[in-house]
N, C-alpha and C positions, 0 to 999 in steps of 0.2 A: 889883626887881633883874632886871636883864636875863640870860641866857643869851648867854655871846660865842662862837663858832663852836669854838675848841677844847674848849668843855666840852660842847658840843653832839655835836662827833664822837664820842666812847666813848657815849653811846646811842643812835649813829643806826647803827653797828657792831653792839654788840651786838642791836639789833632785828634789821637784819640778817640777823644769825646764826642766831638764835633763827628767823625765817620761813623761812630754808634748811633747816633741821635739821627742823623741823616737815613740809615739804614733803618728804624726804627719807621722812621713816616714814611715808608714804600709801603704798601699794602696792595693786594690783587682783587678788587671787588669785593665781591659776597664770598669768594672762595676762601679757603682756611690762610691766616694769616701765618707766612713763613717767619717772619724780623719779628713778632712778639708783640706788635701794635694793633688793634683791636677799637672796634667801637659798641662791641656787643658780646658776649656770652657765646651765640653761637659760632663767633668766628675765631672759638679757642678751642682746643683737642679735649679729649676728656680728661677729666680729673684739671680742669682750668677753669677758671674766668676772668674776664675781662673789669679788670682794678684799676686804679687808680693810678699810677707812677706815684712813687716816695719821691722823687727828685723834682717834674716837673708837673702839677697839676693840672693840666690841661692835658698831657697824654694818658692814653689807656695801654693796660698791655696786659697781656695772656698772663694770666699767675697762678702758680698751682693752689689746690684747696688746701686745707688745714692739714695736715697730717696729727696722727695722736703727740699729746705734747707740748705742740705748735701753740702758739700765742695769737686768740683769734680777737675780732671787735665783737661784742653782743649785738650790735644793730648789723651784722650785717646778713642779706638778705640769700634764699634759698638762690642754687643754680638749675634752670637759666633763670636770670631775670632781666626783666625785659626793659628797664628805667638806666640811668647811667648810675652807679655804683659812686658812693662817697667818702671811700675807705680805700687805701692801696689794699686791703688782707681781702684774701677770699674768703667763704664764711667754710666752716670744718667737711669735710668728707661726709657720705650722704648718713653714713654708720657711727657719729661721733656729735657732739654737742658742746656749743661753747658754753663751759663752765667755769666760774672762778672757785679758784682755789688757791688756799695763802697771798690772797690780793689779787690776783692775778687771771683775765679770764686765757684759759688756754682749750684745745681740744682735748677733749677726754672722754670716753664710753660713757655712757649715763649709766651702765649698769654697772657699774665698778663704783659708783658714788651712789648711791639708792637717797643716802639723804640730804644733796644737793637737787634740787629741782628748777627746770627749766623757769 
């Protein structure tokens, strides 16, 4: 019996996944984390911190900050910070502020909003 390519796909995914995830929990000490898994702030490059995985809450991974735009949480906390983070988002870039606007908090200049306040 042959294997025909749709029943081939859901194991060639799940592999996959499994060799990401696997790569993922290698980590090198204290030194900067190459695979993206983290347990602190300082073990991400600049312009990162150490979040939360969307997918598996108990990993951490390097994620970059807000960019303008970006869709941020209001609780989340300046970089570094030194407690385990509770949010996948990193909180906005150092020049930016999470602000809602049209529902929505996102990063934005604070000075482009004057009457939106932190």
């Amino acid at each position: 019996m042959e294997c025909t390519g749709a029943q081939r796909q859901p194991f060639i995914i799940k592999s996959f996944f499994l060799l990401l995830f696997t790569l993922l929990l290698v980590s090198n000490g204290s030194s900067a984390v190459i695979t993206g898994a983290c347990e602190k702030d300082s073990q991400c490059g600049g312009g990162m911190c150490c979040a939360m995985s969307l997918w598996i809450r108990s990993l951490r991974m390097c994620t970059p900050m807000g960019q303008e735009g970006d869709e941020c949480h209001a609780m989340s906390h300046k970089v570094p910070f030194f407690g385990r983070r509770l949010h996948h988002m990193c909180p906005c870039l150092p020049n930016l502020s999470c602000l809602m606007l049209e529902g929505r908090f996102k990063c934005l200049s604070p000075y482009q909003f004057p009457d939106i306040y932190l």
